[in-house]
LOTORTI-754869 format. One line per 10 residues: their letters; for each residue x, y, z of N, C-alpha, C. Coordinates in Angstrom, 2 decimals, decimal comma, padded with zeros to 5 digits. Each point is the difference from the previous one (the first is absolute). Layout:
residues N
A> X Y Z X Y Z X Y Z; ...
END
This chain:
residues 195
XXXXXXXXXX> -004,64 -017,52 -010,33 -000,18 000,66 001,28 -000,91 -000,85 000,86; 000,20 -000,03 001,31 -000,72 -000,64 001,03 -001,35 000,56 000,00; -001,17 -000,99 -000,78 -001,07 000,71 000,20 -000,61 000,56 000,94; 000,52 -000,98 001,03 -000,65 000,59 001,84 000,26 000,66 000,52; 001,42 000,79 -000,70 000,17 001,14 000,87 -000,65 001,12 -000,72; 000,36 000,08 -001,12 -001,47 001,13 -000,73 -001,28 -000,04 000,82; -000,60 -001,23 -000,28 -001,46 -000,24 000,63 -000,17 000,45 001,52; 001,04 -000,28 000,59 -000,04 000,48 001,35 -000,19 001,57 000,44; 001,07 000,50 -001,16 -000,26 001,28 000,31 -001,30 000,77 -000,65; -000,34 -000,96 -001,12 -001,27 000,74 -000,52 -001,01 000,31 000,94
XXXXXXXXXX> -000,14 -001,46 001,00 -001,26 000,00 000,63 000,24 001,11 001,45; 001,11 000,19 000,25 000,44 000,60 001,11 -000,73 001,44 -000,53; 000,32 000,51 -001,29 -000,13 001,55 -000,37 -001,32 -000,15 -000,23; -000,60 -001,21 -000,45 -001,90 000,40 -000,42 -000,37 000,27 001,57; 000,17 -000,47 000,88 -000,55 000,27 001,32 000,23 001,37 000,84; 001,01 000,53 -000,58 -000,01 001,75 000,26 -001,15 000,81 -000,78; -000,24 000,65 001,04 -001,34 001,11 -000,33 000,95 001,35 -000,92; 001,02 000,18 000,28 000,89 000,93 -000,52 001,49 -000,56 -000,13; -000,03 000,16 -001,18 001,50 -000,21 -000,85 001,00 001,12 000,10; -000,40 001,00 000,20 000,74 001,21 000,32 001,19 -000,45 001,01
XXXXXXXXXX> 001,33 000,43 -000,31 000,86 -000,06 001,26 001,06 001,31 -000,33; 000,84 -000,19 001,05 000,74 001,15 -000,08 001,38 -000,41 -000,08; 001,26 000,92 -000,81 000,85 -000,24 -000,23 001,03 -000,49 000,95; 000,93 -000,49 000,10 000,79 -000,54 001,02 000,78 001,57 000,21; 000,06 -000,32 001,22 000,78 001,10 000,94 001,74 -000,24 -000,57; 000,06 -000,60 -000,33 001,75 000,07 -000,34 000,06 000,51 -001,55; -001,43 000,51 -000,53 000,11 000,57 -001,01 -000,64 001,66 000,42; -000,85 000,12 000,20 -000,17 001,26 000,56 000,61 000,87 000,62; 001,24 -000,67 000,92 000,81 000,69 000,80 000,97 000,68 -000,90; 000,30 -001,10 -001,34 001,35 000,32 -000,58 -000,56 000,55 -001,56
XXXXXXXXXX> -001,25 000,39 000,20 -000,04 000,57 -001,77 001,04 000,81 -000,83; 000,59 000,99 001,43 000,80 000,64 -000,55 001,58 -000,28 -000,74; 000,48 -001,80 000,36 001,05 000,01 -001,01 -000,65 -000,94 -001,38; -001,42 -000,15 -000,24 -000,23 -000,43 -001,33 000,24 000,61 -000,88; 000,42 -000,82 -001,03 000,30 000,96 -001,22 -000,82 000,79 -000,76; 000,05 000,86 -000,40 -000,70 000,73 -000,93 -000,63 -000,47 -001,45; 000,91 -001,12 -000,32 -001,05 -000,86 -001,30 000,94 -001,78 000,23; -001,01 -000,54 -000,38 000,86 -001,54 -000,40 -001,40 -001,36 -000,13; 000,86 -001,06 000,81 -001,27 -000,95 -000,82 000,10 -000,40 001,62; -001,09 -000,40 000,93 -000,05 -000,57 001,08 -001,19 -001,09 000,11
XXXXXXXXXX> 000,57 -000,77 001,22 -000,73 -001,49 -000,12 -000,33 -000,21 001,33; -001,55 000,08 000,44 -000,57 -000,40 001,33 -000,23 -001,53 -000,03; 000,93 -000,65 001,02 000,39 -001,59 -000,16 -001,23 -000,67 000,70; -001,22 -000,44 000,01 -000,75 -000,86 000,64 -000,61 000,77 000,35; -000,38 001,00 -000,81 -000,75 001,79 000,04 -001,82 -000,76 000,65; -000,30 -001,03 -000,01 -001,80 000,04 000,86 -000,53 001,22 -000,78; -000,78 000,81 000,40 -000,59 000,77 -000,38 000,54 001,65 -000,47; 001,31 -000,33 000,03 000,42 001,34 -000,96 000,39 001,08 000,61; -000,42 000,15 001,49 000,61 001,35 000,37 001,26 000,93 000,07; 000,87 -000,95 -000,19 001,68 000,21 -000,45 -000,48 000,52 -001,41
XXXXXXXXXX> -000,10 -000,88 -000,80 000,23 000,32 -001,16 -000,72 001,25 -000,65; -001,63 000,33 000,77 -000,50 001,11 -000,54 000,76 000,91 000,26; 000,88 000,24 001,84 000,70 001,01 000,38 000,79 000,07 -001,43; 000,97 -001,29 -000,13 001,09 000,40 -001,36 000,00 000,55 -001,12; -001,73 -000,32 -000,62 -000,38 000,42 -000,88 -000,50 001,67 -000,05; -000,83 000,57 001,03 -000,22 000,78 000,16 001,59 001,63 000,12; 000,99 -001,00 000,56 001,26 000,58 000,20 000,64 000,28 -001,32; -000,66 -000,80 -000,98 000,82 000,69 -001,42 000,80 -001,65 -001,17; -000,07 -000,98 001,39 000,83 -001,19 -000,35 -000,64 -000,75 -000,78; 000,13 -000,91 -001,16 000,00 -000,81 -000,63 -000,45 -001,20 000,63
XXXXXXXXXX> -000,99 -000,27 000,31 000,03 -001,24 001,10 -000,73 -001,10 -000,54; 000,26 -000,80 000,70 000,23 -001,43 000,05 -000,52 -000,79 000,94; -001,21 -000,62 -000,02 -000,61 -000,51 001,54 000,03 -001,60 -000,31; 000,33 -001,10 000,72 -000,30 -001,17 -000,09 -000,36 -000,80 001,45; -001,00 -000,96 -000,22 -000,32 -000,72 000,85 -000,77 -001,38 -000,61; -000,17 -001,20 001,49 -000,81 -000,84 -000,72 -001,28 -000,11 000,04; -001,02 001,37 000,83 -001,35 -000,55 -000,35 -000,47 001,32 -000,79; -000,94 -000,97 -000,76 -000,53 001,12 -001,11 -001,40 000,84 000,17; -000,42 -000,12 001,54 -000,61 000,41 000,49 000,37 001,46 000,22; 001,53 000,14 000,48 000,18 001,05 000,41 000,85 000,87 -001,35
XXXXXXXXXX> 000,34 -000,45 -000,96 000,64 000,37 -000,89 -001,24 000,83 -000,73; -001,59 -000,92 -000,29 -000,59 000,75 -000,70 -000,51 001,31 000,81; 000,02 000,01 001,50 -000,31 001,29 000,67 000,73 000,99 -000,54; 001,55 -000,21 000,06 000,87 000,66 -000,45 -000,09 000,68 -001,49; -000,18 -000,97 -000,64 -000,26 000,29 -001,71 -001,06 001,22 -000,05; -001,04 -000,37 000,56 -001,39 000,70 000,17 000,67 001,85 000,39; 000,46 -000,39 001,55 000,30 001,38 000,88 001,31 000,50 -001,51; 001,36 -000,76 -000,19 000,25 000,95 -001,12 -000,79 000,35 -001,33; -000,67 -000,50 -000,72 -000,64 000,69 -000,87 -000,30 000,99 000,01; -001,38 000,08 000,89 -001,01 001,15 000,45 001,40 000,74 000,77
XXXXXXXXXX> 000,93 000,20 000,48 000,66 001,05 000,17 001,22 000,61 -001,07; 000,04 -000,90 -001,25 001,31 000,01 -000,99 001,09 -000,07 000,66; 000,39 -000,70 000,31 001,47 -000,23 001,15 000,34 -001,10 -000,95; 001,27 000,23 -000,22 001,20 -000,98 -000,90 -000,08 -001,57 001,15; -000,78 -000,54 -000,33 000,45 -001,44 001,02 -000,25 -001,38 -000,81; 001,05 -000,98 -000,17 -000,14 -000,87 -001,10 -000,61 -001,11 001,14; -000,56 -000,46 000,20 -000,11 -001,34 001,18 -000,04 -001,38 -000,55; 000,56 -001,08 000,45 000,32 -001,04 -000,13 000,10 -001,13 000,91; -001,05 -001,08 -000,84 000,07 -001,40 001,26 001,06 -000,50 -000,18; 000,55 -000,01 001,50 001,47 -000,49 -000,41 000,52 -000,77 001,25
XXXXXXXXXX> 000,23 -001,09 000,56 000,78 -000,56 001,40 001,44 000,44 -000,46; 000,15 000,84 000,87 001,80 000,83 -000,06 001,14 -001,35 000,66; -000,64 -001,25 000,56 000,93 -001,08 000,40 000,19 -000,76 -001,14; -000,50 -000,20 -001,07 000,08 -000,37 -001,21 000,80 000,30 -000,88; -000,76 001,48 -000,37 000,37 000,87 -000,85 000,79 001,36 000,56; 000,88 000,24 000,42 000,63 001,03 000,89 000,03 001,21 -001,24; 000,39 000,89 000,45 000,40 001,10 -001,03 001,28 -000,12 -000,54; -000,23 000,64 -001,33 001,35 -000,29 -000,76 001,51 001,05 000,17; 001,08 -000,60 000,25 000,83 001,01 -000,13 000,14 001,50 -000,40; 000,34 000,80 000,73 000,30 001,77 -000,42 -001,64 000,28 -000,83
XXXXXXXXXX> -001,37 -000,75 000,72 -001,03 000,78 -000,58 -000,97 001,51 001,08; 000,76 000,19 000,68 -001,04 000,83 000,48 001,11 001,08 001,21; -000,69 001,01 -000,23 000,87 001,25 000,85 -000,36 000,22 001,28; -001,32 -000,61 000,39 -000,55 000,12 001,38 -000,76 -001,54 000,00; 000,12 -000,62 001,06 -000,74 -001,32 000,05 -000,67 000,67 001,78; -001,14 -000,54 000,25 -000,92 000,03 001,12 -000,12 -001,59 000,26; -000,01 -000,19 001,20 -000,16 -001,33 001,08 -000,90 000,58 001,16; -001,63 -000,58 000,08 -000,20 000,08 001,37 -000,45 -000,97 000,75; 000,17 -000,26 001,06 -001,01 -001,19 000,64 000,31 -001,45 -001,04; 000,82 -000,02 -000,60 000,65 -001,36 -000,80 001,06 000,17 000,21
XXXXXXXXXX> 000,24 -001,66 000,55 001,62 -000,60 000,48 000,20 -001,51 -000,76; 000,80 000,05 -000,91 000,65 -001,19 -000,21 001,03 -000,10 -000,19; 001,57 -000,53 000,81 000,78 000,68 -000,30 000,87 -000,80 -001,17; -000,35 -000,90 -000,46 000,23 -000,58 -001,00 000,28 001,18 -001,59; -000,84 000,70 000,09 -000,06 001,24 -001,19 001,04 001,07 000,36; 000,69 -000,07 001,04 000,47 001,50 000,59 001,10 000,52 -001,01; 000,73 -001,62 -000,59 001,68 000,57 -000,91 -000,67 000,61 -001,66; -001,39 -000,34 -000,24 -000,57 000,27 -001,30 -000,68 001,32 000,44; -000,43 000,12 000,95 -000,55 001,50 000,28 001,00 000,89 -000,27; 001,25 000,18 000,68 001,08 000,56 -000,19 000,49 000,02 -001,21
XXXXXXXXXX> 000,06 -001,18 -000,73 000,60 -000,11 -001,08 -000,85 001,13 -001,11; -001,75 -000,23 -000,01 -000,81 000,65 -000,78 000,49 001,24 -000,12; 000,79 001,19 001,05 -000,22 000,79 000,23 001,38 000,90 -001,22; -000,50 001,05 -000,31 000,80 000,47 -001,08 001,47 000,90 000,61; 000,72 000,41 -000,28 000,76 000,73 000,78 -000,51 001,51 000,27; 000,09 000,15 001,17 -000,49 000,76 000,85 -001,39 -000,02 000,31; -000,68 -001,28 -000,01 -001,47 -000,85 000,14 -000,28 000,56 001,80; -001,01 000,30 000,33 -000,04 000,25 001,22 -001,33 -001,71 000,03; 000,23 -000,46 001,91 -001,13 -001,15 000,35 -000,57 000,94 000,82; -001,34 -000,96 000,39 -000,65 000,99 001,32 -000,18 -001,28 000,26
XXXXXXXXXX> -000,24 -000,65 001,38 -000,13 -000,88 000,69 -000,41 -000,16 001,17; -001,32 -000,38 000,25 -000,56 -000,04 001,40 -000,77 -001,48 -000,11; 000,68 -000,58 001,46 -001,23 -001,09 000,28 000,08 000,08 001,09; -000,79 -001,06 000,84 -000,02 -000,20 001,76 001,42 -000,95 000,05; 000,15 000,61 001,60 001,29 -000,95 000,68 -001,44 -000,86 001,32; 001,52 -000,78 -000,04 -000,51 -001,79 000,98 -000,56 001,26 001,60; 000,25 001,13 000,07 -000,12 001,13 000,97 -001,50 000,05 000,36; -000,55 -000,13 -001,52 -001,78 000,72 -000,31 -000,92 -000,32 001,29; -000,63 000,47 000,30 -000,89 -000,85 001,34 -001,77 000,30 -000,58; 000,44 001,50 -001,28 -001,46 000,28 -000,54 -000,19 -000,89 -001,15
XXXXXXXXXX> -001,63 000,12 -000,19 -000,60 000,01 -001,58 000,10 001,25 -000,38; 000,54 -000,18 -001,49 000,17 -001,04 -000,80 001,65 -000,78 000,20; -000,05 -001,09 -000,38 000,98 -000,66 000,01 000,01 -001,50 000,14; 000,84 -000,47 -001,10 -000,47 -001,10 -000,43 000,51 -001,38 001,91; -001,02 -001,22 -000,23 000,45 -000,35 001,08 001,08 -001,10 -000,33; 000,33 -000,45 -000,88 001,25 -000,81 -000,43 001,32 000,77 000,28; 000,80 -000,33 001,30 001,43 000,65 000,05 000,96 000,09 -001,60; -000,17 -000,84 -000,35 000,92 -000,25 -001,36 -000,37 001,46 -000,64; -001,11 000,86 -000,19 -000,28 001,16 -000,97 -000,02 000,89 000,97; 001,01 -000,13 001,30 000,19 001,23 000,45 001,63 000,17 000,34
XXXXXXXXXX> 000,71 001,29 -000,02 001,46 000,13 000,42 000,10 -000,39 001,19; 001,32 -000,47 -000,21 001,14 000,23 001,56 000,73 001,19 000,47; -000,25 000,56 000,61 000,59 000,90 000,71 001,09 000,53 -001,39; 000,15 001,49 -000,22 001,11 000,66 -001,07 000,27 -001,21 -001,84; -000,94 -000,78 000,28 000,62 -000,98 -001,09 -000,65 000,72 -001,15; -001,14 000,54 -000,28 000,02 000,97 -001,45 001,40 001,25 -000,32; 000,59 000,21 000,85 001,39 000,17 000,20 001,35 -000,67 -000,75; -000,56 -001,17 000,89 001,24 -001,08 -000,71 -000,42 -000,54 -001,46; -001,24 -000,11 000,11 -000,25 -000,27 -001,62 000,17 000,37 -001,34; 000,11 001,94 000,45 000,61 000,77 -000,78 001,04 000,75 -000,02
XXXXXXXXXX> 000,93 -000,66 000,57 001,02 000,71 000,32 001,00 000,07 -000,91; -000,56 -000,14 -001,20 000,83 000,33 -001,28 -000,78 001,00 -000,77; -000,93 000,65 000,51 -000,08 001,29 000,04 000,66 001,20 000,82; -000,14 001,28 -000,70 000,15 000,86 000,73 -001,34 000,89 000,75; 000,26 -000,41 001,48 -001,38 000,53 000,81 -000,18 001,27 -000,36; -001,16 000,37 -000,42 -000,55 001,61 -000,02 -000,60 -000,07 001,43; -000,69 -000,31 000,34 -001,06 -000,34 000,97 -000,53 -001,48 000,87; 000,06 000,26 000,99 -000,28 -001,58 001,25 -000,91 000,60 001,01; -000,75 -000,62 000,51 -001,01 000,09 001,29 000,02 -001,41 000,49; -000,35 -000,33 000,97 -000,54 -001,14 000,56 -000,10 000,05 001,12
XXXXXXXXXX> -001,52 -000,20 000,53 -000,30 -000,16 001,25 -000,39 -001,08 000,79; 000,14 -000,33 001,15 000,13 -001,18 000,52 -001,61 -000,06 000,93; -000,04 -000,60 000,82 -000,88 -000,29 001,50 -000,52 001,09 000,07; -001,21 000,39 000,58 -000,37 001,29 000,54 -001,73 000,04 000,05; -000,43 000,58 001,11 -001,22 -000,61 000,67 -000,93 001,03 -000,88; 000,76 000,99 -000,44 -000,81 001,41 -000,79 -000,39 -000,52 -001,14; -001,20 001,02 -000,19 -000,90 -000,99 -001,64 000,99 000,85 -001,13; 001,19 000,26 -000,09 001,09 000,66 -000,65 -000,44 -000,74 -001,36; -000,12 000,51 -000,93 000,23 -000,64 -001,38 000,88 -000,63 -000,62; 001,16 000,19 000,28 001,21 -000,31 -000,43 000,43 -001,30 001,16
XXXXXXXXXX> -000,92 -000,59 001,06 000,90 -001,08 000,85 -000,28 -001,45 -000,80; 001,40 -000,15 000,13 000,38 -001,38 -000,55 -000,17 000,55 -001,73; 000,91 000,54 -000,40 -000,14 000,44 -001,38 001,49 000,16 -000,17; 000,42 -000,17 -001,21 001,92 000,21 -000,55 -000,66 000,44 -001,34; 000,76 001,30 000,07 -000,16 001,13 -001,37 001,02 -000,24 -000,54; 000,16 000,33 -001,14 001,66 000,25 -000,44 000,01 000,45 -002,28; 000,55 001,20 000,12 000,61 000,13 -001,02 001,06 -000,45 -000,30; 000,55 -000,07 -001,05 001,25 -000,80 -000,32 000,30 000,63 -001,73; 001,21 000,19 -000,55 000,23 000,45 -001,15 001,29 -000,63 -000,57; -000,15 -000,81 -001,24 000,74 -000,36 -000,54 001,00 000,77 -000,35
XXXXX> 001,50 -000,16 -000,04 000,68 000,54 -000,85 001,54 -000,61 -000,60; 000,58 000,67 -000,42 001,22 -000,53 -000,09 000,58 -001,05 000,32; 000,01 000,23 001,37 001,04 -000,08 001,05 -000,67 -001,61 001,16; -001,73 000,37 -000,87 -000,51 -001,43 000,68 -000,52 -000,91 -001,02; 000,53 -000,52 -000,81 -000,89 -001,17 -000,95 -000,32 -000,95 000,45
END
């Protein structure tokens, strides 16, 4: 693994006064088609807030990222709460997830689209994704300033379009401190009919 990108993010998270964050909105909105039991995997999970939601929800979860800064926050916050969360240093451009392992996978604020046919692939039949990052739209912080780690216009769309959409948002331009501007949501569910 690229040590510098671990290190980078380590030093990024020691300089927060609070590690605390909150779950991505393309998971909150849609709790209601998670499943009721399975194994789920928060992809480049930072400090865990996906994954505690998952864990707390009943799911089997699965958190990976590459700094271990934020993994041991995570470790720490699940313990002291007993929440099922396995966490793991892991660069997902490396090491992607393995075929038909997981029933719910989480993506937030990470874009590479190099991983997108193994994300899909990971996903078990009837695997639900949740997926949120910024589009090239964003005009707020947070958001990364390299165009390359942000969408084009509907392309988390085209990327998965061998899913079946449960759920899409995306908002464009807009002068309002709206939460959602310059953001592409999207559920997506494996099945049959999309391998």
């Amino acid at each position: 693994m690229p040590e510098d990108i671990g290190l980078k993010w380590d030093k990024k998270y020691r300089s927060k006064k609070d590690l605390s964050g909150k779950p991505a909105n393309v998971l909150t909105t849609n709790l209601h088609i998670l499943p009721a039991n399975g194994i789920a995997l928060d992809l480049a999970c930072g400090t865990g807030a996906n994954a505690i939601m998952l864990a707390e929800y009943g799911l089997k979860t699965v958190a990976w990222d590459v700094s271990k800064v934020a993994l041991t926050y995570l470790n720490n916050i699940s313990k002291s709460a007993k929440l099922n969360i396995t966490t793991e240093y892991r660069d997902v451009t490396i090491s992607p997830p393995e075929p038909g392992s997981f029933d719910v996978i989480v993506v937030a604020h990470f874009l590479d689209r190099s991983i997108v046919r193994h994300l899909i692939s990971a996903l078990k039949l009837n695997g639900l994704l949740f997926y949120q990052t910024f589009t090239k739209a964003r005009t707020k912080k947070p958001s990364p300033d390299n165009p390359v780690y942000k969408l084009d216009e509907n392309e988390l769309l085209r990327l998965f379009n061998n899913l079946t959409i449960r759920y899409y948002r995306e908002e464009g331009q807009s002068d309002t401190d709206d939460k959602y501007q310059g953001l592409a949501m999207l559920v997506g569910q494996k099945s049959y009919n999309n391998n």
